[in-house]
N, C-alpha and C positions, 0 to 999 in steps of 0.2 A: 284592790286588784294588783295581779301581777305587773309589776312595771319595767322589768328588768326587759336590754335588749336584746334581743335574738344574734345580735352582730357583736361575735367575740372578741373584737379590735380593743383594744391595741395586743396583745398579748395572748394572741390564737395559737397554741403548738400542740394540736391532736395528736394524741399516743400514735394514732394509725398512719400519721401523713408520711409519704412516699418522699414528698420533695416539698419546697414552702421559698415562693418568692415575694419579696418587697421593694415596691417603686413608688417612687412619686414620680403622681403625673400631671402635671397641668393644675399644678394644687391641691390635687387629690390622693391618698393613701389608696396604693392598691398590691393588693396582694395575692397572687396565683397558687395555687394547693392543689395536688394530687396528691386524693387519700386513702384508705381500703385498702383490700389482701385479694390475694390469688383467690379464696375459698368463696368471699363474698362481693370481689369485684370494686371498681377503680371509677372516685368518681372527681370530675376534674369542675375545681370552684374559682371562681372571680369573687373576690370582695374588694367592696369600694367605701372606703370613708372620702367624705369631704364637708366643709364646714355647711354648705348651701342645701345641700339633698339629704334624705333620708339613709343611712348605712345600705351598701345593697350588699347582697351575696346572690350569681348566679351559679346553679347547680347542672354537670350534664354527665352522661354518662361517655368514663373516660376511654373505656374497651369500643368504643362506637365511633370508626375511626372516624366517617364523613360526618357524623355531627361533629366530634372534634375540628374537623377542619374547618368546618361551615360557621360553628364559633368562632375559630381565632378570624376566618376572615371576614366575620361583622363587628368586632371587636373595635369598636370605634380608636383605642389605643394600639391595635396589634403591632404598628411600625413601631413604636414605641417598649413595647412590651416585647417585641419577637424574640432577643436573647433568653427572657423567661421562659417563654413557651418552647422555645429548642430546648430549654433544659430538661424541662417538665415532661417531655416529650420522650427523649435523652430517656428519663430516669425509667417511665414506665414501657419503655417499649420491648425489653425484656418478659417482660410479664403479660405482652400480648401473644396470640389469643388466650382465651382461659383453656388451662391445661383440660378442665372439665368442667361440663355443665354444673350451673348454680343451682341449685335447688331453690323453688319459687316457694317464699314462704307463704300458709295460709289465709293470717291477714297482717294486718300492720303491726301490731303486739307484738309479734312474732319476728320483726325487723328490728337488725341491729347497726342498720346504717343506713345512710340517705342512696348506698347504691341496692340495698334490697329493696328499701322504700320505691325508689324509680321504678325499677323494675317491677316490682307489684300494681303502683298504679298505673303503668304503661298496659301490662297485661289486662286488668280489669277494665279500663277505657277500651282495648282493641276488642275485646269482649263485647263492650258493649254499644260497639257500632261509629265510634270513633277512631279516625287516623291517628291524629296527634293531639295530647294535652298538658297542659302547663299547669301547677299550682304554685299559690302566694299565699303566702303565711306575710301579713299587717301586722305591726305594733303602732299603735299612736298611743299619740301624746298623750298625758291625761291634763282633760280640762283644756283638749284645745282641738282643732282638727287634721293638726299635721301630722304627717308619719315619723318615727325615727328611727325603723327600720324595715326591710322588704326583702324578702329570700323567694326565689324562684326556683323551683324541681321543674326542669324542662326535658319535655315530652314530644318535643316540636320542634319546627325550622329553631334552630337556633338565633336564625337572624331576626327573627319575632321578639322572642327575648331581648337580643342585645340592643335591640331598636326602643324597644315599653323602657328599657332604664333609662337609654342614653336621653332616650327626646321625653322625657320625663309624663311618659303618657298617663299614669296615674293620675296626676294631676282633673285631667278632662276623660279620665275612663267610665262611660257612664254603666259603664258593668259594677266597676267597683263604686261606685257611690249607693248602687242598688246595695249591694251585700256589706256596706259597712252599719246598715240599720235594716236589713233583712234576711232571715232565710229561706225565701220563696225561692226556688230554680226559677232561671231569667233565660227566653228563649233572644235572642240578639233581633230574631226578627220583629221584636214585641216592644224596642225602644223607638219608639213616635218622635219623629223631626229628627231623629238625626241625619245632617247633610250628608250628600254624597258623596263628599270630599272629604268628611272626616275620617282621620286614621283607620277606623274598625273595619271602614268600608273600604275605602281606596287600597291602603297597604296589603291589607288582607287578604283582598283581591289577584292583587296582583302578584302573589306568590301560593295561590290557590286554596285560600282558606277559606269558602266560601260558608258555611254551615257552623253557628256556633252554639253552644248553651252553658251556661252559669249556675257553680252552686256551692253560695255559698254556706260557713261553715261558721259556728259561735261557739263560747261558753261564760257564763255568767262572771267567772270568778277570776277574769284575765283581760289583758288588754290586745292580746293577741287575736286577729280573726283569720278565715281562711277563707280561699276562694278558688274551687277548679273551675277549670277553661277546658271543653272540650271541643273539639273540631272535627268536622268532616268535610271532604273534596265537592260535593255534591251539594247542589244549590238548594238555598230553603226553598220552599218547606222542606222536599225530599229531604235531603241531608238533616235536619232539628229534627222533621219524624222519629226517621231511622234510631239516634242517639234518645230520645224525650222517652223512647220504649222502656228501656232501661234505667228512668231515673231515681228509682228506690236503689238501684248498686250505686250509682253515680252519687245521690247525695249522702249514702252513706260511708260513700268509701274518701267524700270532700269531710265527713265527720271525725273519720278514724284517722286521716291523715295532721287534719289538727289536734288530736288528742294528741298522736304520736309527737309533735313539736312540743305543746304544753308538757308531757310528762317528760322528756329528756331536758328540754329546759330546767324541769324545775331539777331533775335529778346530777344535772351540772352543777347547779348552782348549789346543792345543799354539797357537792363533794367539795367545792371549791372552798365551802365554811365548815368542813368536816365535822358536820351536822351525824351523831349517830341514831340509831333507831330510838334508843332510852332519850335523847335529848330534845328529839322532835314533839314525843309522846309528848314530854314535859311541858316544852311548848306551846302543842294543843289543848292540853290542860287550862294550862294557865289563861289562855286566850279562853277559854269558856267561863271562866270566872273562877278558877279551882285555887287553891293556894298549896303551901307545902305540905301541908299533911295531904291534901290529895294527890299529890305526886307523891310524897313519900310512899304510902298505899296501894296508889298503884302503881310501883316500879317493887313495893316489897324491899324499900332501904328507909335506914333514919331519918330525923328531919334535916339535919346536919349535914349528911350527906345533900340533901336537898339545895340546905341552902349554896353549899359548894358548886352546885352543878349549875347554880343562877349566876352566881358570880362566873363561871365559865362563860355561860352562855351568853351574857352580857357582854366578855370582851370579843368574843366570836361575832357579833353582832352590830358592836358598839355601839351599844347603849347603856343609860345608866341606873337601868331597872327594869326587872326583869317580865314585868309587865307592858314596858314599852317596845323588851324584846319579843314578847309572843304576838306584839300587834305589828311588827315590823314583817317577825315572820310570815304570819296571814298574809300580809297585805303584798309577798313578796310569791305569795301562792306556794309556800310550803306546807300549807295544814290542810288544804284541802281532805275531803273524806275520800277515801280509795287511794289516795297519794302515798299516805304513810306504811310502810310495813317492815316485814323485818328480813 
């Protein structure tokens, strides 16, 4: 299984970023990003390392001024943080409003940034009878039940968001304990004994989120899971109805939204080991039991050549055979089938 984490820390510097700050706060790494272009739009990220919690990255759309502000001021650090965000602010506010409309891509394939991604799944939620929704892209441990990372595309009061990381609501989110071993959609009204004073209820409540449903999102060959949160204003039942209508777009679109993470993930991570299309083949080869004459074969070079390209792949890899490199890879989720091409 893929075990790499979703949290680029320590040494996150996207081609696209606008601006990139770093604080320590309270013993925690945090780091503020404004990223994107005029053409496909500006998306403003909180990431947080610290030794105790899970990596966070919260995601929102930066052209959106009131959620902007509604983030910085749930920002449990913002007094802390405020010269950042003047900057960050500073940087993009030339580039506010967008000169022209974004073209909505068709579906998530089709996105080449987490500010198309927003906007797609914002649009497909409003579609389908929700106000606002949130998704979390999980990596856990392996072999154990904790998280070691958590990324938010926020679709929502922003203060919902900044509230589930700081007061560490995972922990007791009985949404997410349903969708870390299932993919059934979870209507919020259909969790038994939950108190009335717990978070889902109370909080939710009281900034009018009254209506929720869950869906979550797997794949076999990753340690990553997903999970949308859709919401509407209107009290269950009314409000679940309305949204429950629509739930072949909604779980399909909590499916393409994790695809869309697993495959950029993985395709970071092979540029980052400047993995080429001929060296992956090879590796998938190898990983099915092939040796060099089968990669020789199928790449149409010598063996020599072959063995050359293991000794490469080995110090790219570091490891010290090159069977232990194509199990490394697998298990790093670069062989997968439809992953490879050219």
């Amino acid at each position: 299984m893929a075990r790499h984490s979703l949290s680029p820390f320590p040494d996150y510097s996207p081609a696209d970023a606008l601006q990139i700050r770093h604080h320590m706060v309270d013993g925690k790494r945090v780091m503020l990003v404004v990223r994107g272009n005029a053409c496909r739009g500006f998306m403003l990220e909180r990431h947080c390392r610290s030794h105790d919690n899970p990596d966070s990255i919260l995601r929102v759309d930066a052209q959106d001024g009131e959620a902007v502000a509604e983030f910085i001021k749930h920002d449990p650090y913002a007094t802390q943080l405020d010269h950042a965000y003047r900057a960050l602010l500073d940087a993009l506010s030339p580039h506010e409003p967008l000169t022209h409309a974004v073209a909505l891509p068709g579906n998530s394939s089709e996105c080449d940034s987490e500010a198309e991604l927003s906007a797609l799944m914002r649009h497909v939620c409003s579609a389908s009878g929700a106000a606002y929704c949130f998704y979390h892209w999980f990596v856990a441990k392996e072999h154990d039940a904790d998280f070691v990372a958590h990324d938010m595309l926020i679709g929502g009061p922003p203060a919902w968001a900044q509230r589930y990381v700081d007061q560490h609501w995972y922990l007791n989110d009985p949404a997410l304990a349903h969708a870390r071993d299932n993919t059934r959609p979870l209507r919020a009204s259909s969790l038994a004994g939950l108190p009335a004073d717990h978070w889902l209820n109370q909080y939710a409540q009281r900034i009018g989120l009254h209506s929720h449903l869950f869906f979550p999102a797997h794949r076999r060959d990753v340690a990553t899971f997903g999970l949308l949160h859709v919401i509407a204003p209107l009290p269950a039942p009314h409000g679940e109805e309305l949204m429950w209508r629509h739930s072949r777009q909604l779980r399909g679109l909590a499916n393409e939204l994790l695809e869309w993470r697993v495959l950029r993930s993985r395709r970071e991570l092979a540029i980052s080991l400047s993995l080429s299309y001929q060296e992956m083949l090879a590796l998938q080869l190898v990983a099915r039991g092939g040796g060099a004459r089968h990669v020789a074969e199928e790449l149409k070079v010598g063996e020599r050549a072959v063995y050359q390209l293991f000794t490469l792949l080995n110090r790219k890899l570091d490891c010290s055979h090159i069977k232990v490199s194509a199990s490394k890879a697998k298990h790093l989720g670069l062989l997968s089938e439809g992953y490879i091409s050219k």
